[in-house]
C-alpha positions as CSV (number, residue, x, y, z in Angstrom):
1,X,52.6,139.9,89.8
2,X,55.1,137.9,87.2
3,X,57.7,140.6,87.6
4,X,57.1,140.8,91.5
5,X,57.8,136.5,91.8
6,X,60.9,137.4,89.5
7,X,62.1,140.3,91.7
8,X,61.4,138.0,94.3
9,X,63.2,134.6,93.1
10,X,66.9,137.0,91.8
11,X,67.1,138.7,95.2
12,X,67.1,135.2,97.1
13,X,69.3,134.1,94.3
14,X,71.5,137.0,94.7
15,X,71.5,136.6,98.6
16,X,72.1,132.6,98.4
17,X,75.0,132.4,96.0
18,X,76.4,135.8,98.0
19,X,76.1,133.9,101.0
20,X,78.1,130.6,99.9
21,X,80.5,132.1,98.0
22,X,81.3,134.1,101.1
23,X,81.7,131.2,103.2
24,X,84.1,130.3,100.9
25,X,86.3,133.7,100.6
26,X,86.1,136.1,103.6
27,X,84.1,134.4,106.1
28,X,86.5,131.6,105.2
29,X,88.1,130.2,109.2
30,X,92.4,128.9,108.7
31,X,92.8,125.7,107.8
32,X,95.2,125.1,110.3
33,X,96.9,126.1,114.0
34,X,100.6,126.8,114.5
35,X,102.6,127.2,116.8
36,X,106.2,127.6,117.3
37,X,109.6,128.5,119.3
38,X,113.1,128.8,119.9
39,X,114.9,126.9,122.1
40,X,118.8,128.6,123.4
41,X,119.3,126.2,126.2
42,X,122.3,124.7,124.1
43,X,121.5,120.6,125.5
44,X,122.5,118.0,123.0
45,X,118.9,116.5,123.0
46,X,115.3,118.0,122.7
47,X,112.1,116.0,123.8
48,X,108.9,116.9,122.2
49,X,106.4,115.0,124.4
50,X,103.7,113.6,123.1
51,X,100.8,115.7,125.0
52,X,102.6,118.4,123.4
53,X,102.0,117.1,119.6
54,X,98.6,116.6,120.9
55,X,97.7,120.0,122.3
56,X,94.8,120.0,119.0
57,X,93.1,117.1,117.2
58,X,94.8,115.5,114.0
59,X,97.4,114.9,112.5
60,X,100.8,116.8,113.2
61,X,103.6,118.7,111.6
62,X,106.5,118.6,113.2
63,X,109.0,121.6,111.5
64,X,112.9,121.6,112.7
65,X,115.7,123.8,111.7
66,X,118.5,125.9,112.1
67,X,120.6,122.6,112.5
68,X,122.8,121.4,109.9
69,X,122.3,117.5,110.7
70,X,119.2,117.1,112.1
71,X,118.1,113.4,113.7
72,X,114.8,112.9,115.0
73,X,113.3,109.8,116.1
74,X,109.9,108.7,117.9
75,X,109.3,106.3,120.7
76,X,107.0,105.5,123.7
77,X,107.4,108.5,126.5
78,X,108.8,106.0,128.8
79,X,111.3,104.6,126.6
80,X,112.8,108.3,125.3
81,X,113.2,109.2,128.6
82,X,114.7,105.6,129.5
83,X,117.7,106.4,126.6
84,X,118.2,110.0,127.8
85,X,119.1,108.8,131.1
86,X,121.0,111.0,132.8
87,X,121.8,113.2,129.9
88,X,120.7,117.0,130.1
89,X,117.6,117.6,127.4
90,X,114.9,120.6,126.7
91,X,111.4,119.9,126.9
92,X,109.2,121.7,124.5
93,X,105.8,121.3,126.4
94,X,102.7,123.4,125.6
95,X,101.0,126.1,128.2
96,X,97.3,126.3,127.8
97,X,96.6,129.3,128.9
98,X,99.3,131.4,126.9
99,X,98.5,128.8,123.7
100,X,102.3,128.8,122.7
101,X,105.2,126.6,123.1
102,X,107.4,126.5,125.7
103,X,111.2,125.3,126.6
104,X,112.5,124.3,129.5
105,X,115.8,122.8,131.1
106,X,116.1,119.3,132.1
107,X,119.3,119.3,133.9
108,X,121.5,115.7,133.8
109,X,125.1,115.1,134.5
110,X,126.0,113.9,130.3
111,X,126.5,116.5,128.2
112,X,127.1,114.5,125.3
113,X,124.7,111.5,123.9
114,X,125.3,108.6,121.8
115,X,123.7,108.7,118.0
116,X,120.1,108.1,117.6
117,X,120.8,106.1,114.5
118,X,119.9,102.3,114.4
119,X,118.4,102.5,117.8
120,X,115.7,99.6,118.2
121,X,114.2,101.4,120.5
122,X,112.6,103.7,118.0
123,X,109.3,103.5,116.2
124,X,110.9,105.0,113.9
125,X,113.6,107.6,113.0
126,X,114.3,110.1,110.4
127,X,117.7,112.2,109.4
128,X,118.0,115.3,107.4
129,X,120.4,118.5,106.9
130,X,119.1,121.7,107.6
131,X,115.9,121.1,108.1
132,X,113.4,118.6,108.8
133,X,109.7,118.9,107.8
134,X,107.0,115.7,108.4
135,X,103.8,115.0,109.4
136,X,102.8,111.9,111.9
137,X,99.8,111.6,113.8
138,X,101.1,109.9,117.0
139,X,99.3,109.3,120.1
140,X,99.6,111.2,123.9
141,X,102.2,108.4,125.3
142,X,105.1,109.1,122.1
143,X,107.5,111.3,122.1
144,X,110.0,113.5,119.4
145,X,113.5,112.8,120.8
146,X,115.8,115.2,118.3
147,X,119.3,115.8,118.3
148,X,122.3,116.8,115.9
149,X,125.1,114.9,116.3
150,X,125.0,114.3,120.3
151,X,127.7,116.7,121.1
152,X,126.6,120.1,119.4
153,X,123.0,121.8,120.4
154,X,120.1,120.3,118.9
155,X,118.3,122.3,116.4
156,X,117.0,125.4,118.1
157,X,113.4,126.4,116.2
158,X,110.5,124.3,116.6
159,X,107.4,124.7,114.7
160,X,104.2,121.9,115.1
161,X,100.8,122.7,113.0
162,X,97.7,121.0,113.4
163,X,95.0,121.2,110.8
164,X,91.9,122.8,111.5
165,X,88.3,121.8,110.1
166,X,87.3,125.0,107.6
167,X,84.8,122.8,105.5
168,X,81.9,125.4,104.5
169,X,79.2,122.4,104.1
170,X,76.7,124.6,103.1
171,X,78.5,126.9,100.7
172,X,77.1,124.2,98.4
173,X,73.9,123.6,98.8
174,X,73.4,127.6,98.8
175,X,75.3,128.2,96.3
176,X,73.3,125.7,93.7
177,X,69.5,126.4,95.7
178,X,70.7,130.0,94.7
179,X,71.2,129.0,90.7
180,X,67.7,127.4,90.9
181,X,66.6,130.2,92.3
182,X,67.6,132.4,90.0
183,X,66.6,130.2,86.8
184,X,63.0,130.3,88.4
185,X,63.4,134.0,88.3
186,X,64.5,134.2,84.5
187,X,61.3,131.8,84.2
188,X,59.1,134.3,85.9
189,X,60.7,137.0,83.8
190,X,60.0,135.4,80.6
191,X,56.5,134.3,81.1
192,X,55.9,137.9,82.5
193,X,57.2,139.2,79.2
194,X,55.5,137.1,76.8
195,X,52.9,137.7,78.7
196,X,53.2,141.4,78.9
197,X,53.5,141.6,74.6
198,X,50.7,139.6,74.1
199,X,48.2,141.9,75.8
200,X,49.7,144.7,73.9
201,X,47.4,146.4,71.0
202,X,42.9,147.8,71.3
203,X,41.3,145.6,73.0
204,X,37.7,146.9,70.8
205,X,37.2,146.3,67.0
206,X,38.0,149.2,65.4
207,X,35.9,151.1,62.7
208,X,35.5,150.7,59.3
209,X,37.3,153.4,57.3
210,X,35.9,154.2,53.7
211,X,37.4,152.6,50.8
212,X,40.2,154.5,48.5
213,X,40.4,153.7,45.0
214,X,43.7,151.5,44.5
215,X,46.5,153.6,42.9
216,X,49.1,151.4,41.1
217,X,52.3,151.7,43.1
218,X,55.6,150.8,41.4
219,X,57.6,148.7,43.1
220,X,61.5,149.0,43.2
221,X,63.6,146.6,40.6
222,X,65.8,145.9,44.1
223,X,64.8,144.5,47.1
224,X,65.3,147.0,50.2
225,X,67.1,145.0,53.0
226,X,64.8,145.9,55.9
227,X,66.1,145.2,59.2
228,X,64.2,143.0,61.5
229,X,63.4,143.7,65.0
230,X,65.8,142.7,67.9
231,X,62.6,141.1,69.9
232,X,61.7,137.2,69.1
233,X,63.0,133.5,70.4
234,X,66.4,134.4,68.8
235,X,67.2,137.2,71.6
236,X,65.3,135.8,74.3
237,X,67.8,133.4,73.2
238,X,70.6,135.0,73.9
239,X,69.1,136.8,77.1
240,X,68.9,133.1,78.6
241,X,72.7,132.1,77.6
242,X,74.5,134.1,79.8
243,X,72.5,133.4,83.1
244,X,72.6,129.9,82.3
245,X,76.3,129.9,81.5
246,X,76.6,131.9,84.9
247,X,74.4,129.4,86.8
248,X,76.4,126.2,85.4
249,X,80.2,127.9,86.3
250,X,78.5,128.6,90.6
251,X,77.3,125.0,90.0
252,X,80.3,123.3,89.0
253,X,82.5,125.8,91.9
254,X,80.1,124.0,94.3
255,X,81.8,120.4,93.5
256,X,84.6,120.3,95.7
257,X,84.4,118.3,98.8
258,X,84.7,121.1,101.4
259,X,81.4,122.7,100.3
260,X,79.3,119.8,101.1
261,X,78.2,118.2,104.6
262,X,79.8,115.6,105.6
263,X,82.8,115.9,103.3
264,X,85.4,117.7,105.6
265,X,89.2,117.8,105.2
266,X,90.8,114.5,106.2
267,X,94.7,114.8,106.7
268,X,97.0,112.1,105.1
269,X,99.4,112.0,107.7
270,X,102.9,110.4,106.3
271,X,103.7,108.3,109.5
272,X,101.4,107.2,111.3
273,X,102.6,105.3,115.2
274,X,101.0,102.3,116.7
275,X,99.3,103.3,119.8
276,X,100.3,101.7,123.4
277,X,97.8,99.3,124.5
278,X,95.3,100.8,127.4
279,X,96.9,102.1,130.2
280,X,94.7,99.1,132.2
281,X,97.4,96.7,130.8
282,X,100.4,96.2,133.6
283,X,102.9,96.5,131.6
284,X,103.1,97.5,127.5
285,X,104.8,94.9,125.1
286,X,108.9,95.4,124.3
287,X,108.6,96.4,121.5
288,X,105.6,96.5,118.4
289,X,105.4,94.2,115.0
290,X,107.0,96.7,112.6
291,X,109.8,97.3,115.2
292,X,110.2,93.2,115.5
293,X,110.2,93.3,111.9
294,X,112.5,95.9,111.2
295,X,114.5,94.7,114.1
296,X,115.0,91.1,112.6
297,X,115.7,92.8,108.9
298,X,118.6,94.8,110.8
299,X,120.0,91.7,112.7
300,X,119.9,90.0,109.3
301,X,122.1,92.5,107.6
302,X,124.5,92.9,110.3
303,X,124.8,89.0,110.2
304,X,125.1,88.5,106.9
305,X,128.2,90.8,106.8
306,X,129.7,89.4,109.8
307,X,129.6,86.0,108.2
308,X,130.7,86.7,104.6
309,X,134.0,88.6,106.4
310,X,133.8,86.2,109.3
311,X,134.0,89.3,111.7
312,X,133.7,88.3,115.1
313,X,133.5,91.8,116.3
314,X,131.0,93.0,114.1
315,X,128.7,89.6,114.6
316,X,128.7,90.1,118.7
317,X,126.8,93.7,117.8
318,X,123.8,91.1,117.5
319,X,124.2,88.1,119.1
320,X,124.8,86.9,122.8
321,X,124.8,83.4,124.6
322,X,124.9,80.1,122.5
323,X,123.7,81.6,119.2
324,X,126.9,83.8,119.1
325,X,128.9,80.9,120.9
326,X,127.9,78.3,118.1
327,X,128.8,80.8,114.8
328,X,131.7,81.9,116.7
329,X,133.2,78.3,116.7
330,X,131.7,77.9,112.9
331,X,134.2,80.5,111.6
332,X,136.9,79.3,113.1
333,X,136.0,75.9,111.7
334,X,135.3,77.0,107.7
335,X,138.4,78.9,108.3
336,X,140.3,75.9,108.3
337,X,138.8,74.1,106.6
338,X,136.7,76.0,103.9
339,X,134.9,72.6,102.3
340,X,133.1,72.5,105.6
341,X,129.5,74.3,105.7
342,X,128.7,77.2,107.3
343,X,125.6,78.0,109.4
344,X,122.8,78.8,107.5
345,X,122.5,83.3,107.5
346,X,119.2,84.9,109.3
347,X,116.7,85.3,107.2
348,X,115.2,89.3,106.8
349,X,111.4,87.9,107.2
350,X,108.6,87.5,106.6
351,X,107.9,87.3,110.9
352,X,105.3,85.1,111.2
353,X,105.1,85.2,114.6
354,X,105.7,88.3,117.1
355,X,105.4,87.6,120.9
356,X,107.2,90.1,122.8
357,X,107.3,90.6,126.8
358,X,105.2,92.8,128.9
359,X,107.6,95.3,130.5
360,X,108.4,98.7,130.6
361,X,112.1,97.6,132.4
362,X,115.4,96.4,130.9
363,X,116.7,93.7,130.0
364,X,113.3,93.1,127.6
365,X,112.8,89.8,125.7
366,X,111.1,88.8,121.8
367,X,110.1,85.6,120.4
368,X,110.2,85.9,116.7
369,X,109.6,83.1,114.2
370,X,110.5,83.8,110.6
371,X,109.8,82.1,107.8
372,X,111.1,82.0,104.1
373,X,108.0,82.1,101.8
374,X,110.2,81.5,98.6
375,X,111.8,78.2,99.6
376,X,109.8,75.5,101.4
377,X,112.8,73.8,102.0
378,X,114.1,76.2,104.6
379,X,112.6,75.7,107.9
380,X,110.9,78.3,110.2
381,X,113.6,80.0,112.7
382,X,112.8,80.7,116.1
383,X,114.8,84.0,117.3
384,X,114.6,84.9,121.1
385,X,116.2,88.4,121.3
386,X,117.3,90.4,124.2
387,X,118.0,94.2,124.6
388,X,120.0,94.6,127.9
389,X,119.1,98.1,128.0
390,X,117.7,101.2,126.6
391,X,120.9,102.5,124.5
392,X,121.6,98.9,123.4
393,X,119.9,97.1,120.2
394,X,118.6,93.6,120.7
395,X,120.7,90.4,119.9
396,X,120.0,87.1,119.2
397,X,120.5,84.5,121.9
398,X,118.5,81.8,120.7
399,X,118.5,81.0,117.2
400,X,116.4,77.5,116.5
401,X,115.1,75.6,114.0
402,X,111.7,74.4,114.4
403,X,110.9,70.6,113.8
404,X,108.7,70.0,110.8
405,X,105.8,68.9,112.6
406,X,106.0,71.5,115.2
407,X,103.0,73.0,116.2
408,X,103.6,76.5,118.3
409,X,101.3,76.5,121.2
410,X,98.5,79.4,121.1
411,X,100.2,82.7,122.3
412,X,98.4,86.4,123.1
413,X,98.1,89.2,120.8
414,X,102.0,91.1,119.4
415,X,99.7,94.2,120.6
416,X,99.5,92.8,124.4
417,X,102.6,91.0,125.2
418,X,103.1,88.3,127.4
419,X,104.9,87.5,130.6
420,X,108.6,86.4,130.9
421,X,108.6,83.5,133.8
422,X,111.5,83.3,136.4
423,X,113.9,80.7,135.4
424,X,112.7,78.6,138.9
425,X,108.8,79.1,138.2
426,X,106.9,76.7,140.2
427,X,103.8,77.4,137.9
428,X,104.7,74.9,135.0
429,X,105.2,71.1,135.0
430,X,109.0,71.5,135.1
431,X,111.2,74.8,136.4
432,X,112.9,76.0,133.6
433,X,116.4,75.7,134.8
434,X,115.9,72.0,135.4
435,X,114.4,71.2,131.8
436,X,118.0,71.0,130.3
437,X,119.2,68.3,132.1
438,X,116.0,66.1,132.2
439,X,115.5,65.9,128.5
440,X,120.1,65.4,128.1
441,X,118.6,62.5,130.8
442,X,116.1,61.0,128.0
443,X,119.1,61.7,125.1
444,X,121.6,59.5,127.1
445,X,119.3,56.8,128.9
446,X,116.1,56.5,126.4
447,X,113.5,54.7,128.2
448,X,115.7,53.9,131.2
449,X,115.7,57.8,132.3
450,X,113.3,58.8,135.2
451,X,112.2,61.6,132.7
452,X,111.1,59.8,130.0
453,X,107.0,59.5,130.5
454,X,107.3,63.7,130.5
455,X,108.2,64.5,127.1
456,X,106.5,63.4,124.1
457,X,108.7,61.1,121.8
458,X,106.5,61.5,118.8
459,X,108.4,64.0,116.6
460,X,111.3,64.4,118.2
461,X,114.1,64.2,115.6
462,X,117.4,64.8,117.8
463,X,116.6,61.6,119.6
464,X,117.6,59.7,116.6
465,X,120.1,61.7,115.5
466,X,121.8,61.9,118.6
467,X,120.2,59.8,121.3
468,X,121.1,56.1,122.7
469,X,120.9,54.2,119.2
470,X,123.2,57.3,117.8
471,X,125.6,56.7,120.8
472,X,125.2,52.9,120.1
473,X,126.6,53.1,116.7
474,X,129.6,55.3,117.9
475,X,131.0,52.9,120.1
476,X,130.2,50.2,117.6
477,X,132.1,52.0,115.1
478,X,135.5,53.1,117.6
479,X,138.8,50.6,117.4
480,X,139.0,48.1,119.9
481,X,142.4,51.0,120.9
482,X,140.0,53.7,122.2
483,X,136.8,54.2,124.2
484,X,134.7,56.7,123.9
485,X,132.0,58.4,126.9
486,X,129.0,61.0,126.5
487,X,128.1,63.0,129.0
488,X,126.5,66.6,129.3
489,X,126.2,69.9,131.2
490,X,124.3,73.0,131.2
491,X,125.1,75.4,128.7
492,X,126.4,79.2,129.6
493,X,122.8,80.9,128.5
494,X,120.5,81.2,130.9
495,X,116.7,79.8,129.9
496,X,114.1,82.2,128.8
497,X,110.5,80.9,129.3
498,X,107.4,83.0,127.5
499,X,104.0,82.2,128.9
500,X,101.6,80.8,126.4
501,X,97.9,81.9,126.5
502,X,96.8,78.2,128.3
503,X,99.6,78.9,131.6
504,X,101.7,76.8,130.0
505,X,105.1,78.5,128.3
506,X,108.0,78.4,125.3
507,X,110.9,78.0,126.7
508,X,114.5,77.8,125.1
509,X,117.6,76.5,127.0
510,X,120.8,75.5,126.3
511,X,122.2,72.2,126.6
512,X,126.5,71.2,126.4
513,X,126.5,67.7,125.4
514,X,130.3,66.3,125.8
515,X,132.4,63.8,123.4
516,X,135.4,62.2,124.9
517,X,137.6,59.7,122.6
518,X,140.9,58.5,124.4
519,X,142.8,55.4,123.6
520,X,143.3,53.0,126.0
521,X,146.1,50.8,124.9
522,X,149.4,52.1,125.5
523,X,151.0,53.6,122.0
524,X,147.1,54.1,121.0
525,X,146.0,57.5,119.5
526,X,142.7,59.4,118.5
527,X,142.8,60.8,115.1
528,X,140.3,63.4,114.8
529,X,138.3,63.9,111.3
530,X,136.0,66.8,110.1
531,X,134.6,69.7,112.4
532,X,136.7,68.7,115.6
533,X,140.1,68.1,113.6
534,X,139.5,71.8,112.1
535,X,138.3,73.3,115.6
536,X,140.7,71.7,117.9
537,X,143.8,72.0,115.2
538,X,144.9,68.4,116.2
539,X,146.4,66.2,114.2
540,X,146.8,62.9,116.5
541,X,146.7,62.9,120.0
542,X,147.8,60.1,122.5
543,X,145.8,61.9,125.5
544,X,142.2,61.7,123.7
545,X,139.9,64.7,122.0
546,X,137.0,65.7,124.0
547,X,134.3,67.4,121.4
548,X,131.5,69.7,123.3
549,X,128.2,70.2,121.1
550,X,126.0,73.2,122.0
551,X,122.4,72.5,121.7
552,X,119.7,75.1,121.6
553,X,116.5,73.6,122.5
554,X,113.3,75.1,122.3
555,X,110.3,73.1,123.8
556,X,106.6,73.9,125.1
557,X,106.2,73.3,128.9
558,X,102.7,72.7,130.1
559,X,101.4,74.4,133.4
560,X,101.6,72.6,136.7
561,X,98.8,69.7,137.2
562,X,98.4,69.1,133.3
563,X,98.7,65.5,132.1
564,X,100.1,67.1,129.0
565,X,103.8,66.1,128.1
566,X,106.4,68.7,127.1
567,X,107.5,69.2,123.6
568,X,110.4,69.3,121.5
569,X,109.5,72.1,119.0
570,X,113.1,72.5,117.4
571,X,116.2,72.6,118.2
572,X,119.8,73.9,116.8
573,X,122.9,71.8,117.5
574,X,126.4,72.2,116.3
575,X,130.1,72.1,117.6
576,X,131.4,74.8,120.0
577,X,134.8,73.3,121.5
578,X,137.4,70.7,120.6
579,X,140.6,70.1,122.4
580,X,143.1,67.6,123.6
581,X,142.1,65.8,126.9
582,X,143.5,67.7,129.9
């Protein structure tokens, strides 16, 4: 019965190791789907959409070549197709019922395409030569866009893999329930062994044999070396090594994480995109936080070199409106007259604060806030940027500094986005296009202005520095030969108000505050000093100077009905034209 329970406990050995080891070997599924295909429409641009890349579960690996530049980028759907435009492109889609790739045509009247390159329009981008291999895991609503250099074809062969799940979870567990199994059946087979020589030999006394008289026997001066029988603990010995060696080399094969449940392969993927909020939403934010971020980082550079060449050309690639106006007019100044400062550069990041607008249209608006972890003494920057459209990168139009006791009203989620109000909004306390020239109102009049119970006082630094007791000490301090007048205007940017999660908004405007110094004695002449001598070129003048300060003003606006006043939150001021009275 011992050698029957030993037969019994090597063949389920035998049959549970065979079976795990051949999950692992040929019963073994692919580890992963491919597909690929070869476009020969010749277009410029290839679109790999992103139900395509998502044809299987997981991540994917995206394979192009036969191209010797190759430049690939991935966006929202919407926003490839937005830069493609007109432009003719192939579509690499996915057929269900064939499993395989496909190409097709999309005709357009440009042949050619811009550069991919720099695009803010990108979650991100990559460029290689010859070919380009990387695996993303990107959701249904982003798309490849890939092209060479615009003008040639795009790379023609197209390859995208998906892994496949070919864990074996039970390979394990049978594989090591087959090692006990088989030490149970060495077990059996010793004890049935032991067992077996033990009951060897009579099993009755035998009988008594007469007795022979003793003979003396001489023994041998050297001892015989008698060998001794192979049986005994030393070679059951080594009968038990080699299973047991056997039995710990399946056990440690068993380790690895595909041969237990609940251990499957889990692709790394290298790039990973941010997924679009629900399609629920109205409309999907501008743009994401790593594109804000990488965005401002860009903007930073490109200022940075513009102002240390004091390249106009280069600086209007990223900025617009009265943040461009106001460095504009500061290079010219330091260029005459080099002991004067220059504007303080754009800091990189960190972005504390992302807020970009709900839209899937063009133009598109950000809110930004960065500030400088290193140096407390630099205060937080406000950016409001503006992409006019999809082949254009965003510029700065607003760049202000926030007041140090600013607090930024509550605003929604980077991931969500809010609405960009029209400039005559009826739905906060004040239209933006009249908040200008209320709060110029309160700068020039103080108390006496009709505005002055709407905005709160409290922390509002450019009243004193350039408000009625500013203006005061002005006049105070002019020659009894000249006179000198303020007045103000609105400036050339338009306003952009951002609603804030209570229905009230940001807003930023811009504000043209006006200098004029004339004489008024006959003979009498202005001598201009510092930033309006070195911006206006004038040495003396018997007609006057007029000075015009641009002021970027950011404040928050409460909603209609609230007995909340509007704040200043920062603001950005500086000296944008300077002539001879006309």
């Amino acid at each position: 019965m011992r050698f029957v329970l030993a037969i019994i406990s090597f063949v389920v050995a035998a049959v549970m190791i065979g079976a795990g080891i051949a999950q692992r070997t040929v019963l073994l599924e692919p580890d992963q789907v491919s597909l690929s295909t070869t476009s020969n429409t010749g277009t410029a641009v290839t679109v790999i959409d992103g139900a395509t890349l998502n044809a299987f579960d997981g991540s994917q690996t995206l394979r192009v070549s036969g191209s010797d530049t190759i430049l690939a980028a991935y966006g929202r759907t919407t926003d490839v197709l937005a830069w493609i435009g007109d432009a003719e492109y192939t579509e690499i889609g996915y057929d269900a019922d064939t499993e395989a790739l496909t190409t097709t045509k999309v005709s357009g009247k440009e042949k050619e395409v811009p550069t991919i390159e720099g695009s803010d329009l990108w979650l991100s981008e990559y460029s290689m030569t010859n070919t380009l291999a990387l695996t993303v895991k990107v959701p249904a609503d982003v798309s490849f866009i890939i092209i060479s250099d615009g003008i040639k074809p795009a790379a023609p062969n197209y390859a995208v893999s998906w892994p496949l799940d070919n864990s074996t979870p039970w390979a394990g567990p049978l594989i090591i329930a087959g090692a006990f199994a088989l030490l149970l059946g060495l077990a059996f087979l010793l004890w049935a062994t032991n067992h077996l020589r033990n009951s060897r030999g009579p099993r009755r006394k035998p009988q008594k044999m007469p007795k022979v008289p003793r003979k003396r026997i001489l023994r041998p001066t050297r001892k015989l070396a008698i060998d001794k029988p192979s049986g005994g603990r030393r070679s059951a010995r080594g009968m038990i090594a080699i299973p047991i060696v056997l039995v710990g080399a399946l056990s440690l094969a068993g380790c690895t994480a595909d041969f237990w449940p609940g251990t499957g392969p889990s692709a790394t993927p290298t790039a990973t995109a941010t997924a679009v909020p629900d399609a629920a939403q109205a409309d999907p934010p501008a743009a994401t936080v790593k594109q804000v971020e990488r965005i401002v980082a860009a903007i930073s550079e490109t200022v940075a070199a513009a102002d240390a060449a004091k390249d106009k050309t280069l600086l209007a690639t990223r900025m617009q409106g009265a943040a461009l106006e106001l460095r504009l007019a500061n290079y010219t100044i330091t260029t005459a007259d080099p002991s004067i400062a220059a504007l303080p550069a754009i800091p990189a990041g960190p972005v504390k604060v992302t807020l970009p607008q709900q839209t899937d249209t063009w133009p598109r608006t950000v809110f930004a806030v960065i500030q400088d972890d290193t140096d407390s003494t630099i205060p937080p920057l406000a950016l409001f940027l503006e992409q006019e459209e999809p082949r254009a990168n965003y510029k700065v139009s607003y760049a202000i500094t926030l007041e140090p006791s600013a607090v930024l009203p509550k605003v929604a989620p980077a991931a969500i986005g809010t609405a960009r109000l029209l400039e005559d909004s009826s739905v906060l306390s004040i239209a933006p296009d009249k908040l200008a020239l209320d709060y110029a109102d309160i700068l020039e009049k103080d108390v006496d202005s009709n505005a002055y119970l709407d905005f709160e006082a409290d922390g509002d630094s450019l009243r004193e520095n350039v408000g009625v007791t500013y203006k005061a000490k002005v006049r105070a301090a002019l020659p009894t030969t000249a006179t000198v007048t303020f007045s103000h205007a609105l400036g050339g940017a338009s306003a952009i108000a951002l609603a804030t999660n209570d229905a009230g908004a940001i807003i930023a405007v811009n504000l043209n505050e006006i200098t004029t110094v004339t004489p008024v004695e006959a003979g009498a002449a202005v001598n201009p000093t510092g930033q309006v001598k070195a911006l206006s070129g004038l040495e003396i003048s018997t007609k006057g100077v007029v000075a015009t300060y641009g002021d970027q003003l950011l404040f928050y606006v409460p909603p209609a009905g609230s007995d909340a006043k509007i704040i200043l939150l920062g603001y950005t001021q500086g000296l944008i034209k300077a002539g001879e009275v006309g």
